[in-house]
TITORNU-667872 format. One record per residue (C-alpha): residue number from 1; residue in three letters; x, y negated, z negated. Coordinates in Angstrom, 2 decimals. Layout:
<rs>
<r NUM 'ALA' <X Y Z>>
...
</rs>
This chain:
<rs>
<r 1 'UNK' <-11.93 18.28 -20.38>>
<r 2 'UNK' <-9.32 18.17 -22.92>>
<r 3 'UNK' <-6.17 19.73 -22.22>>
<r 4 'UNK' <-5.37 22.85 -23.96>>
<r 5 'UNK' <-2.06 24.64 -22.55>>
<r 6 'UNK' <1.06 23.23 -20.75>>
<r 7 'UNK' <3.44 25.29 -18.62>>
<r 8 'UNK' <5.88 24.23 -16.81>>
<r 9 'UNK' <7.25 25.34 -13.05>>
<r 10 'UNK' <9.39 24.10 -10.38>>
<r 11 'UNK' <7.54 21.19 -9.30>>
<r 12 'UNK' <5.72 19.96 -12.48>>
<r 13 'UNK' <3.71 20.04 -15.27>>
<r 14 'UNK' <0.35 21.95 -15.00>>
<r 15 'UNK' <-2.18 21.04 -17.55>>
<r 16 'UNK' <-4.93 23.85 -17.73>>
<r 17 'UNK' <-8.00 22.28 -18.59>>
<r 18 'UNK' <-11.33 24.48 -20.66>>
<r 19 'UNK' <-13.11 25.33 -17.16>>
<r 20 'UNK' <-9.10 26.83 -16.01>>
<r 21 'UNK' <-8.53 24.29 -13.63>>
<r 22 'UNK' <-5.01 23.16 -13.06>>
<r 23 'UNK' <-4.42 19.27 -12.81>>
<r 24 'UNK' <-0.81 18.55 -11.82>>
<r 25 'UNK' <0.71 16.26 -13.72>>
<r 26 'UNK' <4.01 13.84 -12.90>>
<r 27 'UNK' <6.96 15.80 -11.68>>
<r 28 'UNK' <10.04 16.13 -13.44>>
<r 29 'UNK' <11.49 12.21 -13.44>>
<r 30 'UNK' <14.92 13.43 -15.45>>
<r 31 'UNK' <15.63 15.44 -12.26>>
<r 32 'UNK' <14.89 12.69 -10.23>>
<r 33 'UNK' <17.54 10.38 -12.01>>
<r 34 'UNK' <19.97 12.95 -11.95>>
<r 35 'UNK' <19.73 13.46 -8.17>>
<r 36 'UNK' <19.91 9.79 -7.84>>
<r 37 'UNK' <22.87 9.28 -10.11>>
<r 38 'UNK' <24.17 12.55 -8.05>>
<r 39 'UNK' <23.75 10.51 -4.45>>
<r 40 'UNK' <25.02 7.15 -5.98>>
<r 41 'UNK' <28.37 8.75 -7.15>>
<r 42 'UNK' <29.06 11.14 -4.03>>
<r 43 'UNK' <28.44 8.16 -1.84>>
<r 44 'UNK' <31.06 5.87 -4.14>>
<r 45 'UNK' <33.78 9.02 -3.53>>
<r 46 'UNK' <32.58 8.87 0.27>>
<r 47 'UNK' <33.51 5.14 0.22>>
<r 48 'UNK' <36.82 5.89 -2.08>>
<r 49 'UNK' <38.13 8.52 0.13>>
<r 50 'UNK' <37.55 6.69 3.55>>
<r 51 'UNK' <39.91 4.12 2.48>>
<r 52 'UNK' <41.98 6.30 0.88>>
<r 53 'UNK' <45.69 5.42 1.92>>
<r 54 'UNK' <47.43 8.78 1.24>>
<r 55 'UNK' <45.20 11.16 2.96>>
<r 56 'UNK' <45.53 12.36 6.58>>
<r 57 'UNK' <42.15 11.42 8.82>>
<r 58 'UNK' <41.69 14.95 8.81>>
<r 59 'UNK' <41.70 15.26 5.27>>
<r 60 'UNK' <39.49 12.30 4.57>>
<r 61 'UNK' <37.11 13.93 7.07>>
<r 62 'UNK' <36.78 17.00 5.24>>
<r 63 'UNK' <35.97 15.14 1.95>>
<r 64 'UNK' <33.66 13.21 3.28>>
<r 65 'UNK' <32.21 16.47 4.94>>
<r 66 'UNK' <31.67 17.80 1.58>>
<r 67 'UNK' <30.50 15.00 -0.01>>
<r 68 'UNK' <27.64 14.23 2.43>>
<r 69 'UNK' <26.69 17.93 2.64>>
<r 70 'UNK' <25.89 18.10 -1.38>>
<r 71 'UNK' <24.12 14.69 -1.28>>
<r 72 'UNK' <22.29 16.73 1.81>>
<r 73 'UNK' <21.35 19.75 -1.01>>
<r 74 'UNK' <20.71 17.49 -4.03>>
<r 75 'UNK' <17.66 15.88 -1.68>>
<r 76 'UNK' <16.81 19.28 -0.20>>
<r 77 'UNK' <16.43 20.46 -3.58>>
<r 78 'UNK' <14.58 17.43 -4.58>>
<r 79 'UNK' <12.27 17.81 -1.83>>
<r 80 'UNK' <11.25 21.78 -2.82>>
<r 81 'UNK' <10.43 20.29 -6.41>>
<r 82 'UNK' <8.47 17.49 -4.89>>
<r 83 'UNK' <6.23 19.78 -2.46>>
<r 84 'UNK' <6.10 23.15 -4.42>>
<r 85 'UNK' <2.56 23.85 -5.50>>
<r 86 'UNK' <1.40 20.77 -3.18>>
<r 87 'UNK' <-0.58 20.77 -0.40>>
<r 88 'UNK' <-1.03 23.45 2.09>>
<r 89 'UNK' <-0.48 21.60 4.73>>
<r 90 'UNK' <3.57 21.17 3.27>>
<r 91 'UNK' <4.20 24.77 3.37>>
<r 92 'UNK' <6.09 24.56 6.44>>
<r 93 'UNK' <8.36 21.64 4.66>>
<r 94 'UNK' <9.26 23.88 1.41>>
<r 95 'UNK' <9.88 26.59 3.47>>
<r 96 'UNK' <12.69 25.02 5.64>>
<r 97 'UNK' <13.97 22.68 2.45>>
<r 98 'UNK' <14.68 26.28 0.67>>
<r 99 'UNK' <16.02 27.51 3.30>>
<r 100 'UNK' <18.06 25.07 4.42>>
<r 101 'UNK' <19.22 24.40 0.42>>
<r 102 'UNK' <20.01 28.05 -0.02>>
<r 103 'UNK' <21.35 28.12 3.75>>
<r 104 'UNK' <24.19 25.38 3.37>>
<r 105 'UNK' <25.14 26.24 -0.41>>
<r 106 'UNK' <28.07 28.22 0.60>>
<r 107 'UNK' <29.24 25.44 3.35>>
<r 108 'UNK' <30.36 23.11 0.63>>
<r 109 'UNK' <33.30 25.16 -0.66>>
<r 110 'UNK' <34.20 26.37 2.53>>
<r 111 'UNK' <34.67 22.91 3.61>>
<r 112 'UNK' <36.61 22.28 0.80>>
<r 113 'UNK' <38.91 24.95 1.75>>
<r 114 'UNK' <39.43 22.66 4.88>>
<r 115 'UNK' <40.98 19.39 3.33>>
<r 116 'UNK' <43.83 22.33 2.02>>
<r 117 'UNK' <45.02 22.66 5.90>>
<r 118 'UNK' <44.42 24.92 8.72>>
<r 119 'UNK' <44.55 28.72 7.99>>
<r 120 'UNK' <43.28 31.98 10.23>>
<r 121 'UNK' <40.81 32.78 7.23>>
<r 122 'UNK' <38.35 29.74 7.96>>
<r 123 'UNK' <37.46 30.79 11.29>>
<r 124 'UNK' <36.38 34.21 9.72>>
<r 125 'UNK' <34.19 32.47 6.84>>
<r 126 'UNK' <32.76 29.95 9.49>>
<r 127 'UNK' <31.62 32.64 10.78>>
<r 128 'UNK' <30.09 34.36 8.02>>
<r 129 'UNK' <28.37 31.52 7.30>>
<r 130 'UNK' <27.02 31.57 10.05>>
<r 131 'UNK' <25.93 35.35 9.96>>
<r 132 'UNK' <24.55 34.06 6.54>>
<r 133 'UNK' <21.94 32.12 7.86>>
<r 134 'UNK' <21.18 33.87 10.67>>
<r 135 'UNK' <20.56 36.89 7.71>>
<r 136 'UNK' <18.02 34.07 5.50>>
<r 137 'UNK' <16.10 32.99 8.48>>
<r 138 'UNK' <15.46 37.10 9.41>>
<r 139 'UNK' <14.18 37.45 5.40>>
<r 140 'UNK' <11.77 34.97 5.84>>
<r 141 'UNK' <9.59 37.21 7.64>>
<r 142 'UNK' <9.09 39.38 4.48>>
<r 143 'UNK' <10.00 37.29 1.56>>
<r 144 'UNK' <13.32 38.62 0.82>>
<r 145 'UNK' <15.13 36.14 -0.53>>
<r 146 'UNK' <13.26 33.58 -1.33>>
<r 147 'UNK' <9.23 32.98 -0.04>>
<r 148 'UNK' <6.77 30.60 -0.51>>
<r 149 'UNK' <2.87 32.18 -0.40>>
<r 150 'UNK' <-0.32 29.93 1.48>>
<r 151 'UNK' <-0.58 27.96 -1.88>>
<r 152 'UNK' <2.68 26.61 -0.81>>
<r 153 'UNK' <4.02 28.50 -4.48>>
<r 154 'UNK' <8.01 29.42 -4.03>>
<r 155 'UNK' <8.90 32.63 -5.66>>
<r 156 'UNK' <11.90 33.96 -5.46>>
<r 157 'UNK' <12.36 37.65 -3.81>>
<r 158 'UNK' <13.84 41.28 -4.30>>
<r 159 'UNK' <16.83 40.07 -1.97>>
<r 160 'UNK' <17.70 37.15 -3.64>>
<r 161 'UNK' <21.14 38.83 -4.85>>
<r 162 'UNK' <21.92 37.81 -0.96>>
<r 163 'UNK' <22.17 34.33 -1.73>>
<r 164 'UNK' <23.65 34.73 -4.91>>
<r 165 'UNK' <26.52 36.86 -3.31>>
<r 166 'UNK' <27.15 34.39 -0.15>>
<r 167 'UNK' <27.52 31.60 -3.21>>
<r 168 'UNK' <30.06 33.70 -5.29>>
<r 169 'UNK' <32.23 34.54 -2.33>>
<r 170 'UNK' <32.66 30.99 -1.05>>
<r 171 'UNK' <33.74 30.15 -4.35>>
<r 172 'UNK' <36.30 32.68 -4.80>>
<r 173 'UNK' <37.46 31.99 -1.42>>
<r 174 'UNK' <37.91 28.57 -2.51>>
<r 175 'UNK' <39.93 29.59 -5.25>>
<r 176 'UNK' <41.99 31.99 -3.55>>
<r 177 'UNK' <42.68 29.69 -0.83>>
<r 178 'UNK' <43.43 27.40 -3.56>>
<r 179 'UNK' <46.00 29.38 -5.34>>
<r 180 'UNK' <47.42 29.98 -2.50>>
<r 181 'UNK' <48.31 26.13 -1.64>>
<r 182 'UNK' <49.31 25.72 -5.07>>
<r 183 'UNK' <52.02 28.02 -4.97>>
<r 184 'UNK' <53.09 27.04 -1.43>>
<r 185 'UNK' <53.33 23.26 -3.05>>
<r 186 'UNK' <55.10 24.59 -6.22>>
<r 187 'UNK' <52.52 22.83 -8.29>>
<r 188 'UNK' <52.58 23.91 -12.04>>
<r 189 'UNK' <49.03 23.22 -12.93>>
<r 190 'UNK' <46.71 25.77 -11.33>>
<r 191 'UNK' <44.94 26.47 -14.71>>
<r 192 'UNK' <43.06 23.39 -14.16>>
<r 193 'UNK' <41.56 24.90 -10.96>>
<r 194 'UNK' <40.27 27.93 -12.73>>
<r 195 'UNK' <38.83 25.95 -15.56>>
<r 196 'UNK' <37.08 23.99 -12.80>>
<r 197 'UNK' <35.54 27.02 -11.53>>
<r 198 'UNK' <34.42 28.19 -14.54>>
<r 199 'UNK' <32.86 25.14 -15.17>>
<r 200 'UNK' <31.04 25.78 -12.06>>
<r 201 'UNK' <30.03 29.71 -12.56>>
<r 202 'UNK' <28.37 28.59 -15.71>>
<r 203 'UNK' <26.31 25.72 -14.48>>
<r 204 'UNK' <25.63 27.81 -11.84>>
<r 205 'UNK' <24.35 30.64 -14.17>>
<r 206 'UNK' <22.23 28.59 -16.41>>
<r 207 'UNK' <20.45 27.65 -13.06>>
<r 208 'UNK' <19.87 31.09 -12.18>>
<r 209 'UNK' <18.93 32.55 -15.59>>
<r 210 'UNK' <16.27 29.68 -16.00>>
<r 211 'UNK' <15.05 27.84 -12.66>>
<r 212 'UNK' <13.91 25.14 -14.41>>
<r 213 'UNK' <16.79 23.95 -15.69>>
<r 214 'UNK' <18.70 21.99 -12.43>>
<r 215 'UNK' <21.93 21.86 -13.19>>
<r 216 'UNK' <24.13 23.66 -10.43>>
<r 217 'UNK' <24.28 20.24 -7.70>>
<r 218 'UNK' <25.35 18.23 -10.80>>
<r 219 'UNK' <28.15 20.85 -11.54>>
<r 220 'UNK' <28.75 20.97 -7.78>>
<r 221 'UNK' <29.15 17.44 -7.76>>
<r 222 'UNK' <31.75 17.05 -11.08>>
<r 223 'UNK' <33.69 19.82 -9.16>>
<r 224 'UNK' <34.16 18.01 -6.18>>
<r 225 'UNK' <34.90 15.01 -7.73>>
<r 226 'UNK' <37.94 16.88 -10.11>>
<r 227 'UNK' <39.14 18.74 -6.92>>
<r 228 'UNK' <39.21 15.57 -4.77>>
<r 229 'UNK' <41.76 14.35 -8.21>>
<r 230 'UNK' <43.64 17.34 -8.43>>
<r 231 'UNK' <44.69 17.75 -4.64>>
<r 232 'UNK' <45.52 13.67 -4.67>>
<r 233 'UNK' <47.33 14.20 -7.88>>
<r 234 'UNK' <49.17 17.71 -5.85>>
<r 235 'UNK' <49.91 15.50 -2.32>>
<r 236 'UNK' <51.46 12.31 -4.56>>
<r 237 'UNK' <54.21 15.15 -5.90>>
<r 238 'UNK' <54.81 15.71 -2.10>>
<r 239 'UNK' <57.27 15.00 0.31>>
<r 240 'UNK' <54.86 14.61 3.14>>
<r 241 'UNK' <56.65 15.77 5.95>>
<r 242 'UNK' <58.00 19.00 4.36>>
<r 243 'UNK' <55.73 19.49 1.78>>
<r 244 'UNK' <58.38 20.16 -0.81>>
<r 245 'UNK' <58.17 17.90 -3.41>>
<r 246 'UNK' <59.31 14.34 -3.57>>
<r 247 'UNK' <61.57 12.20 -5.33>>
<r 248 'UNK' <59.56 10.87 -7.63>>
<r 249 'UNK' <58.64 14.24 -8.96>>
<r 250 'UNK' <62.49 14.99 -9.33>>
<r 251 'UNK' <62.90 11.98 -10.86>>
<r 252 'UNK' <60.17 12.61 -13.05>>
<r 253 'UNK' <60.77 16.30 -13.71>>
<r 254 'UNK' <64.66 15.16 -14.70>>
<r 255 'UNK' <63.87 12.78 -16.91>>
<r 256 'UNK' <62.93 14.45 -19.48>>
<r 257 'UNK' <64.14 18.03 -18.67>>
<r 258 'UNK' <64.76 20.35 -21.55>>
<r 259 'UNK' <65.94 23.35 -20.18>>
<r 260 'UNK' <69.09 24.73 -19.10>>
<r 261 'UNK' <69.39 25.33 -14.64>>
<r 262 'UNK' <71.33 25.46 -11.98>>
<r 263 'UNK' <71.27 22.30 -9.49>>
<r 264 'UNK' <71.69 22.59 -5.78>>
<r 265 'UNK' <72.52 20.32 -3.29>>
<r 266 'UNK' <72.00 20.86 0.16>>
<r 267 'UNK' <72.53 18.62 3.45>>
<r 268 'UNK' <72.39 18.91 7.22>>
<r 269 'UNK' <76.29 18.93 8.78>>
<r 270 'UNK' <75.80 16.27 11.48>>
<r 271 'UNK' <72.10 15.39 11.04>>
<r 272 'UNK' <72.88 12.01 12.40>>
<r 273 'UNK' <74.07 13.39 15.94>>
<r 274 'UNK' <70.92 15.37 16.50>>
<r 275 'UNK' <68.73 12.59 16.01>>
<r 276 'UNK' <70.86 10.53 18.29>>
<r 277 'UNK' <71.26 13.07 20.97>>
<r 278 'UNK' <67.45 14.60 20.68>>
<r 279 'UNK' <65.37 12.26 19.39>>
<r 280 'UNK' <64.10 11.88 15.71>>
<r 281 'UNK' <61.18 13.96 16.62>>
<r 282 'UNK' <63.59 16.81 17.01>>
<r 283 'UNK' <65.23 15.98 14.07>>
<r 284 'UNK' <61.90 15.91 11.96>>
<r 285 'UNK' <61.43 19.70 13.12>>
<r 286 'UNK' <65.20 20.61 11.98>>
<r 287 'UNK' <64.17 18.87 8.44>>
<r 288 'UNK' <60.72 20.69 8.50>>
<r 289 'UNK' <62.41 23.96 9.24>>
<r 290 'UNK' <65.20 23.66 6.94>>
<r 291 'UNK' <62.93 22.70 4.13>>
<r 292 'UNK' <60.72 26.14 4.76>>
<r 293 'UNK' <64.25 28.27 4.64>>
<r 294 'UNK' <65.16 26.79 1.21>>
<r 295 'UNK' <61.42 27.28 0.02>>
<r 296 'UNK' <61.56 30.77 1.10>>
<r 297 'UNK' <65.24 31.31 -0.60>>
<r 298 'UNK' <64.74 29.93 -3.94>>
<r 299 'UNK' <60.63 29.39 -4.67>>
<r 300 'UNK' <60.31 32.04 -6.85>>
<r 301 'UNK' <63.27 31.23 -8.83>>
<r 302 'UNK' <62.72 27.38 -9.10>>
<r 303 'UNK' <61.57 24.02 -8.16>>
<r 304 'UNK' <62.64 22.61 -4.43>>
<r 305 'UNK' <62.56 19.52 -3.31>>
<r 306 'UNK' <63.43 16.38 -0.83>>
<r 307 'UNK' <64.88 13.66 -1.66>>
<r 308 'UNK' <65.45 11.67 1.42>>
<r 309 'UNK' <66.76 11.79 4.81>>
<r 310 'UNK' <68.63 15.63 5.30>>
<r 311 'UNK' <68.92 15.97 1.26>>
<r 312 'UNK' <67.35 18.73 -0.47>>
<r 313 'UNK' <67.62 19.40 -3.97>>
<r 314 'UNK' <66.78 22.63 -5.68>>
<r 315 'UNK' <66.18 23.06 -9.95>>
<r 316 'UNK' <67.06 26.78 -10.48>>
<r 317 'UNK' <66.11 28.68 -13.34>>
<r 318 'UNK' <69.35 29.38 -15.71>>
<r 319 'UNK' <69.09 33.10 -15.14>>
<r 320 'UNK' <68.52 33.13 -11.16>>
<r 321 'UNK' <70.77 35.32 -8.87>>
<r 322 'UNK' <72.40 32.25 -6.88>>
<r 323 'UNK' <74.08 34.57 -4.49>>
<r 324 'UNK' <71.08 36.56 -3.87>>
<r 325 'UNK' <69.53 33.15 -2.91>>
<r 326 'UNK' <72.08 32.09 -0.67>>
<r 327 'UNK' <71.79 34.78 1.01>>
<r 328 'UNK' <68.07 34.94 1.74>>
<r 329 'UNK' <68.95 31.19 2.97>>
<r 330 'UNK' <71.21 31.92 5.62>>
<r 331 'UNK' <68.83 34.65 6.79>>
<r 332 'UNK' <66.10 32.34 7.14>>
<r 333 'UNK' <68.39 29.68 8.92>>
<r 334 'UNK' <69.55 32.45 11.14>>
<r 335 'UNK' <66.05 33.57 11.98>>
<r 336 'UNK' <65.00 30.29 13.11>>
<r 337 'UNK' <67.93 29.53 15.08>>
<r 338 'UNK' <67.30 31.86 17.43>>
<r 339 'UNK' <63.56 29.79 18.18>>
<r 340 'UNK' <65.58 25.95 17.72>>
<r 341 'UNK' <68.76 26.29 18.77>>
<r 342 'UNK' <70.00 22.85 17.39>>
<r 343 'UNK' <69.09 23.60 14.08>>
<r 344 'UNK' <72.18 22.53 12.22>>
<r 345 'UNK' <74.45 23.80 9.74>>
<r 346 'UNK' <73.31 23.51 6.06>>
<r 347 'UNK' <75.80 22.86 3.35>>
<r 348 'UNK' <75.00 23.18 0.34>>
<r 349 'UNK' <76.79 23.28 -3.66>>
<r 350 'UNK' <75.83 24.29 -7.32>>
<r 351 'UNK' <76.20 22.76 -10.76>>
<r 352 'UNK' <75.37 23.94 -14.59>>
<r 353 'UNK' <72.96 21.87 -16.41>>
<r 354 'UNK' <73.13 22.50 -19.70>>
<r 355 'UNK' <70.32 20.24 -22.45>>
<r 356 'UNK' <71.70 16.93 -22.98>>
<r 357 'UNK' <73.90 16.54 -20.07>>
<r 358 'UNK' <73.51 14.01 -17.81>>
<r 359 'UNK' <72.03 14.85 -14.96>>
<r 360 'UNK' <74.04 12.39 -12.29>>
<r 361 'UNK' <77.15 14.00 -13.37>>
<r 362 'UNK' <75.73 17.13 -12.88>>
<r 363 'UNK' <74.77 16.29 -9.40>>
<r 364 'UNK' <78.31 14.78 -8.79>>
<r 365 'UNK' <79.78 17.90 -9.26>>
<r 366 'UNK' <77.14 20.09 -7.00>>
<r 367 'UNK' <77.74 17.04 -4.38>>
<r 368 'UNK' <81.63 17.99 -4.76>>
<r 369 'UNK' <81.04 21.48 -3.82>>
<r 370 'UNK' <78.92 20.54 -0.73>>
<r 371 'UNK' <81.15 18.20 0.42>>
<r 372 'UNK' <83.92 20.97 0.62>>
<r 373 'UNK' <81.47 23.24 2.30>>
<r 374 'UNK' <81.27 20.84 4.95>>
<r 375 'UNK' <84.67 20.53 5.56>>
<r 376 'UNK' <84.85 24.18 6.00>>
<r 377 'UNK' <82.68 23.72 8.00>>
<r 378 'UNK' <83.88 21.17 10.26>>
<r 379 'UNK' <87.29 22.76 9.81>>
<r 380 'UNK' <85.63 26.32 11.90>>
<r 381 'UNK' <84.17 24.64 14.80>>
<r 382 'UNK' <88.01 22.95 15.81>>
</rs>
């Protein structure tokens, strides 16, 4: 019986023989390395992230949430190759490995979304997911996204668009949660996010277009890996108790800055006395609080950050309406006054930078201005 015709389908290689029989031949062993290499790596990030000295626990948990739930998929998927077109008596096995692979596929970027903080939205796509799979295990009964026949074949069905458009919104909910933390942390480099996800739609595509090709856990995997990078590369720029950014990035941003802008200084009027009188963890809320009025102020017309202690310093652009901003301070300071009551005076001065001045002097003469502020200051409460 000499083979005459190959063809190839999800779980291997038929070889039609003269009489029309089908022998099955050795499955698809590239796959298999690649879903090896896949489990290998994710399990070296697992290891990487729980010993990760910068994250928060609940951070790491979240990664390592992630990461375990695609090495979950990669096998799941593994297993549907392995048992399509098998035995009979598997049926049952392909039938929950497809449905739990197409089931959890939209999990992984919502629990991304997690390691970027808390926010009302995740409830709501918990929840969906949920409604998801409640939706996959009712189309089961007639096939509609996915079914597998008594041959134990797995064909895909007319309602397969339902899985494709649970997977599309988790990833632009990932994004747009995304975004949205990237502004809040005044980080410059969102385009590398997008190109990420781009990566990811086409991988994803391919997959789609032709079946055979697996390629969409290995793209899921190189994703999580680069977002796991970016966000560590985002939190190192951080001051970690305010979240503006630190003073290495100011240091950094300063060193080679060449662009003309306004610096501001800003410090608490007698920081020192609240955390004497009220405890440091009540003057941790007055820095906190302080730091979210001057974000508010003067994000969209500049770069904010902590320094240290009760300093702030903000990098206006040249053109920015400093009074405007001041303003818009001093309503946000009065606004949360009326919810902390000890929240302190802020006092704050200004200095041109023009290219090729040096910045200390620069912040000598915005410190100058402050300092008089706080006189005033101290001058209006005698």
């Amino acid at each position: 019986m000499r083979p005459i015709i190959h063809k190839y389908n999800r779980a291997c290689f038929l070889t039609q023989t003269r009489d029309g029989k089908n022998v099955r031949r050795p499955m698809d062993y590239y796959f298999l390395i690649i879903t090896i290499i896949d489990i290998f790596t994710l399990s070296i990030m697992c290891v990487f992230v729980r010993y990760n000295g910068i994250l928060r626990k609940r951070l790491r948990f979240w990664f390592i949430s992630a990461f375990l739930l695609i090495i979950l998929i990669s096998i799941l998927e593994l297993l549907t190759i392995v048992v399509d077109d098998g035995p009979a008596s598997l049926r049952w096995l392909n039938i929950l490995a497809n449905y739990l692979g197409f089931g959890l596929t939209p999990a992984v970027s919502i629990v991304l979304s997690f390691t970027l903080g808390k926010n009302r939205s995740q409830k709501i796509m918990a929840a969906a997911e949920l409604v998801y799979l409640a939706v996959l295990g009712i189309s089961l009964l007639f096939g509609g996204v996915f079914s597998v026949d008594r041959n134990n074949h797995y064909m895909r069905g007319d309602a397969f668009w339902i899985y494709l458009a649970a997977y599309l919104m988790s990833i632009v909910y990932l994004l747009v949660i995304t975004a949205r933390t990237i502004r809040k942390y005044q980080n410059k480099s969102k385009n590398c996010i997008y190109l990420i996800a781009v990566f990811l739609s086409i991988g994803s595509t391919i997959q789609v277009i032709c079946p055979q090709i697996h390629v969409t856990w290995l793209c899921v995997t190189l994703l999580s890996i680069l977002y796991y990078v970016y966000c560590n590369i985002m939190w190192q720029e951080l001051d970690g108790l305010t979240g503006l950014l630190n003073q290495s990035s100011y240091l950094n941003k300063t060193a080679s800055f060449n662009q003309d802008a306004i610096l501001m200084v800003f410090d608490l009027d007698d920081f020192k006395d609240i955390n004497d009188q009220y405890g440091h963890l009540k003057g941790d809320q007055c820095l906190v609080e302080v730091a979210d009025s001057i974000r508010n102020a003067y994000f969209n017309d500049g770069l904010c950050y902590r320094i240290g202690g009760d300093e702030f310093f903000v990098l206006l652009n040249s053109d920015a309406d400093t009074e405007a901003c001041e303003k818009r301070l001093q309503k946000e300071l009065e606004k949360r006054r009326k919810t902390l009551a000890v929240l302190p005076e802020v006092s704050f001065g200004s200095a041109v930078f023009r290219v090729g001045d040096d910045i200390n002097k620069v912040k000598d003469m915005a410190d100058l201005q402050m300092y008089q502020m706080k006189a005033m200051h101290k001058r209006s409460k005698m």
